[in-house]
VEXMARDO-219251 format. One record per residue (C-alpha): z, x, y. Coordinates in steps of 0.2 Angstrom, whole numbers, plus 5000, padded with zeros to 4 digits. Each point is the difference from the previous one (the first is absolute). Layout:
! residues N
ZXY ...
This chain:
! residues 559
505056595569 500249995019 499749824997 501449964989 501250095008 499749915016 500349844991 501450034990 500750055017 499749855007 500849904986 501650095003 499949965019 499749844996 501749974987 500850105010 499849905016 500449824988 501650094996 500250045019 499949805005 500849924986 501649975003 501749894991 500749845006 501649944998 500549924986 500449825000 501549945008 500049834990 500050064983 500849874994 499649824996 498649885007 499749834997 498550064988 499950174994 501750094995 500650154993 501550054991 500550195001 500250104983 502050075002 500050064982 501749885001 499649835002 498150024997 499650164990 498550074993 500349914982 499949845010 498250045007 499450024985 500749844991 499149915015 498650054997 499850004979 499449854990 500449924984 500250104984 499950175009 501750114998 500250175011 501350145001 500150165009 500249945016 499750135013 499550005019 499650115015 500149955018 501249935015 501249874995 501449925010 500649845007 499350025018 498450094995 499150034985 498250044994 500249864983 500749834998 499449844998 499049885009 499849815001 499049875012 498650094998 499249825000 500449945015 499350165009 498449964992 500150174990 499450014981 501649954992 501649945003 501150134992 500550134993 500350195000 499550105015 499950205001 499650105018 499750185007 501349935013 501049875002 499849834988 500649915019 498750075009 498749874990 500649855008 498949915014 499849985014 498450135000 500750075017 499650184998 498650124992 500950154997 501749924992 500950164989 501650064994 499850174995 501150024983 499950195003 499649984978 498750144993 498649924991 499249984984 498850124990 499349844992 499649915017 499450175008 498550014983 499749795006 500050035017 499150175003 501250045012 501950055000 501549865000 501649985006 501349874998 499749954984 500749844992 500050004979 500849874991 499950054978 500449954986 499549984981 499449844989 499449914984 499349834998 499049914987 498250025007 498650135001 500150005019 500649965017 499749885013 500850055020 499649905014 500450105019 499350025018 499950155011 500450005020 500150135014 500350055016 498550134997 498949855003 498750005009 500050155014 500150134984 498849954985 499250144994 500950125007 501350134991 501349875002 499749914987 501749914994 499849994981 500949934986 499949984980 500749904987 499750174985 499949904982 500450134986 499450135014 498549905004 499949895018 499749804997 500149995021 498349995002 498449925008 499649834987 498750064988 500250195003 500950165000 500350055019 501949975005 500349875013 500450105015 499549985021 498450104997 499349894984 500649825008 499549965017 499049915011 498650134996 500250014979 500549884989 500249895015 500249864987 501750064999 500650015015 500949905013 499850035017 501849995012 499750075015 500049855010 501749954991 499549844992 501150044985 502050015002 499850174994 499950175008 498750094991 498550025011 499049964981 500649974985 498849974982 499749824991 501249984984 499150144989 500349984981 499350074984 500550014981 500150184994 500150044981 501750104992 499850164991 500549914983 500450164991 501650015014 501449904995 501049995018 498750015015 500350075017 499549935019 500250105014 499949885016 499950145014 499549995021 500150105012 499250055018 498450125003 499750155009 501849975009 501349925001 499849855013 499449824998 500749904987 499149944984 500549864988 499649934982 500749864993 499849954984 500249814993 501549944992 499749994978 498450055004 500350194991 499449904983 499349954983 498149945004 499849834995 499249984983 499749824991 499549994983 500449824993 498950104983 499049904989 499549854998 501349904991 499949884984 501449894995 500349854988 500849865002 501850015004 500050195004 500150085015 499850155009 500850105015 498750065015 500750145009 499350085016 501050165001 500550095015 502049964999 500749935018 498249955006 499549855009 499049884987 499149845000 499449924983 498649864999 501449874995 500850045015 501550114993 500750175007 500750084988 499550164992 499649914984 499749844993 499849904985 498349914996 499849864984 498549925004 498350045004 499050065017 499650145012 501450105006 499950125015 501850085010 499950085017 501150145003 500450065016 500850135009 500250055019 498349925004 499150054986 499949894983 499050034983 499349854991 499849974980 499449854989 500249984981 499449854991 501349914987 499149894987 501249884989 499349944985 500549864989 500950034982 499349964985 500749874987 500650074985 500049894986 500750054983 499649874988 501049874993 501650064990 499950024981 500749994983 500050134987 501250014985 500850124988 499549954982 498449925001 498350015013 499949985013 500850195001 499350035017 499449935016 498450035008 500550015020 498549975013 500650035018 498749965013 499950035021 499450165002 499250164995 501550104993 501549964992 501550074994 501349914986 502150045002 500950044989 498850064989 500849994985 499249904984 498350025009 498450084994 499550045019 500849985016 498750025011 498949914996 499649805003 500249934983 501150134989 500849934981 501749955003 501150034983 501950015008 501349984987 501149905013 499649865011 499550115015 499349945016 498550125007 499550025020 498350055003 499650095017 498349945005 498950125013 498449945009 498750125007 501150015015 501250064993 501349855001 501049944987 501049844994 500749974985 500349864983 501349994988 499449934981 501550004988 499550054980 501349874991 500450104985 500949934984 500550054984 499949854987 500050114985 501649944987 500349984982 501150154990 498750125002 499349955018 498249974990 500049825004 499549905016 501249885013 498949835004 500549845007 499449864985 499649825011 500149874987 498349915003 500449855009 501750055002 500350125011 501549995004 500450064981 499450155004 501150154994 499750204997 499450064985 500050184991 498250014993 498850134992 498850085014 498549924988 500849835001 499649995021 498449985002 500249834990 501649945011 499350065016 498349884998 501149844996 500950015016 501750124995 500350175012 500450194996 502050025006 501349874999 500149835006 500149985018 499650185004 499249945015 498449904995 499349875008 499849834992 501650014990 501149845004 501450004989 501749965004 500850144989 498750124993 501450154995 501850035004 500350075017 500150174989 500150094983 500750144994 499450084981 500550174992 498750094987 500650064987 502049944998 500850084991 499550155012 499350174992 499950145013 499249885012 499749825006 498949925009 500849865014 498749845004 500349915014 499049865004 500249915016 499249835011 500150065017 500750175008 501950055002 501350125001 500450074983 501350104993 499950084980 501550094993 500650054987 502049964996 501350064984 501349914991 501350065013 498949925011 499550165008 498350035009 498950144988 498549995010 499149905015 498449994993 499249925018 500549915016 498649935015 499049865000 498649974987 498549885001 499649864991 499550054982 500250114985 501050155002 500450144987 501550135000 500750134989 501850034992 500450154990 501649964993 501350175005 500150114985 501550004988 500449825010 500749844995 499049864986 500249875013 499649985018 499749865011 498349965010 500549945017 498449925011 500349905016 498549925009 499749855009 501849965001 500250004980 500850134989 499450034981 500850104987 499350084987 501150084986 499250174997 500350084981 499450174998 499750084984 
């Protein structure tokens, strides 16, 4: 027992005569500018504490309760900013800088070892659980945040008049940068806050620069290397809180410093170009690297955020950010379309076989028909066609890359049905050896088989067939009425050489238009409409039909 006393008593001797032989040097008389390290004082005017913080924030972050504790003022203050860092062969070129005494009292030359302005400020409970020792003159800069990540990235370093003479002793100048309530100021790769008694020439001497000969512009007798780390967010917060706080140890006197790197409170970088990417031909796609208001540098050269790729190969961006950069590579394979074939177009008729069309598209491993109308299947390579219109159909081929192209195979549709009852059959009769005899006739469905092996055609003359060479096969067109004298109904025939803008209507004695039975253009051929005379009408009306430049009338008598 006698033991301990005798040395605890001596430890006390032993503070107690360090606190006897310390003692405070003037504060600098150049705080001012330099030709490489300068500061700007903190007025809460021209500078304020809202300022600090917009130095020191990157992209995408936003903040707001803005709040800070220490001296400010335009001769002296214990924040500002700081730039030329650089050129005094510091860390970092600028920035944010926060004291225990004056910002001024930083600058080089290294002319003193006991350089302190005694703020007269109390300290902080935070710093005193850090340190292990009470504080005085504490500096806090706070505020709240949000931003679009899972953590934070801070780059800083630490500096004191504390170096070297009182390592390890109870003056152990402290600071903390408190994340949510938890400190992110702290040795690389552990928990112990940066402080004199954790980096010096004894521990983590890694970190540490030694300036007691002066051989930096700077009046710390040490300072740290740049420190950095990344620090995850409480993700169940939606707006974040950073205490950045500093403050003297065990008295009041020599003067501490952190500074703390412009943009550099910010998102981590993260690239992820994703998968793989698979295009076909004519397509593209954008690559995008993220990190909004980063540095970039893509494989083509290009230092944009995003950019759009169309042909095959090995991408990689690098993005970067106060000296730190993150690389990604995705690979873009391009393949070829396929040829989509739909088959040669096809005629079907309305009266007599064929009735339907057999499609057969080819190129690739699914296929999909539009419209769908008169087909039996539309996704299928080879569905019956049975439209009862001419219709042109576009069939979407896909390979087994998923590319596609597309053919068009147009179903000829014609009606060559006729006689009073629609029972009979349209065909073109070529006299043999005459062909330029040939005219349309109105035959029984039986009857075709016979004509169509000597040489005539289903429809009427000159209704598109090849090998016909006659001068004047049919009148340009022809207009006939079934019955007339007209019952409840009537059917209008309109037989046609080539396509044109028709009109059919329907007139009165007066001269009077009753109905417009039609108006557009119609293709070559036969073509059928309907006419219900009006009821309790007139006995006569007139047919009015103008196609191809030429009117016919037809006298119309109902019953």
């Amino acid at each position: 027992m006698k033991k301990v006393f005798i040395l605890a008593m001596a430890l006390v001797f032993a503070l107690t005569t360090e606190a006897q032989n310390r003692v405070a040097g003037p504060s600098k008389v150049n705080n001012g500018n330099r030709t490489t390290i300068s500061v700007t004082n903190m007025d809460g005017t021209t500078l304020t504490a809202t300022d600090l913080v917009e130095e020191i924030l990157g992209p995408g972050i936003s903040y707001s309760n803005v709040s800070f504790t220490g001296l400010s003022g335009a001769a002296n203050a214990s924040a500002g900013l700081f730039s030329g860092g650089t050129a005094a062969l510091l860390p970092c070129e600028s920035g944010i800088v926060l004291s225990s005494g004056y910002i001024g009292n930083s600058l080089g030359p290294n002319n003193a070892i006991n350089t302190t302005a005694d703020l007269g400020l109390v300290g902080d409970a935070d710093l005193d659980a850090f340190s292990g020792f009470t504080t005085y003159d504490a500096t806090i800069l706070e505020f709240d945040f949000t931003l679009p990540a899972d953590s934070i990235h801070i780059q800083f370093f630490f500096a004191s008049e504390e170096y070297n003479e009182w390592v390890n002793t109870q003056y152990n100048d402290v600071f903390a940068f408190l994340l949510d309530g938890t400190n992110i100021a702290v040795v690389p790769g552990t928990t112990t806050p940066v402080e004199i008694n954790t980096i010096n020439n004894g521990s983590n001497s890694a970190y540490f620069v030694d300036n007691t000969g002066g051989a930096y512009d700077f009046e710390a007798d040490g300072f740290t290397t740049l420190l950095e780390g990344t620090f995850p967010v409480d993700l169940d917060l939606a707006t974040h809180h950073i205490k950045l706080a500093i403050a003297d140890a065990g008295d009041h006197i020599l003067d501490a410093w952190v500074f703390i790197r412009a943009s550099s409170f910010s998102i981590p970088i993260e690239v992820d170009l994703g998968p793989d990417v698979f295009l076909c031909e004519g397509e593209s796609v954008i690559l995008d690297a993220g990190n909004p208001g980063y540095d970039f540098l893509w494989s083509t050269g290009e230092t944009t955020q995003t950019i759009e790729v169309s042909t095959s190969g090995e991408y990689w961006v690098e993005v970067s950010y106060l000296g730190n950069y993150e690389r990604d590579t995705v690979e873009v394979t391009v393949y070829l379309l396929p040829t989509a074939y739909a088959g040669e177009d096809v005629q079907i008729y309305i009266g007599y076989p064929p009735l339907s069309a057999q499609l057969n598209a080819t190129g690739g491993v699914s296929y999909s028909w539009y419209p769908t109308e008169g087909l039996s299947d539309p996704n299928i390579a080879n569905p019956v066609a049975q439209p009862s219109v001419t219709t042109t159909y576009t069939v979407t081929v896909t390979d087994e890359n998923g590319c596609e192209d597309t053919d068009d195979v147009t179903v000829n549709v014609m009606d060559i049905r006729c006689g009073q009852n629609m029972n009979k059959v349209l065909v073109c009769h070529v006299s043999p050896g005459n062909p330029g005899n040939a005219h349309t006739i109105c035959i029984s469905p039986d009857a075709v088989p016979a004509h169509l092996a000597h040489g005539d055609y289903l429809g009427p003359c000159n209704n598109g067939k090849s090998g016909i060479d006659a001068e004047e096969i049919f009148e340009e067109f022809d207009v006939n009425v079934y019955p007339n004298p007209v019952g409840s109904n009537c059917e209008i025939e309109i037989l046609q050489e080539s396509a044109s803008y028709v009109t059919v209507e329907i007139y009165d004695l007066l001269g009077r238009e009753v109905s417009k039975i039609y108006e557009g253009e119609l293709i070559g051929g036969r073509h059928l409409f309907t006419w219900a005379p009006p009821a309790h009408g007139a006995s006569l009306y007139f047919l009015l039909v103008q196609a191809s430049g030429e009117v016919k009338t037809i006298k119309l008598m109902t019953k």
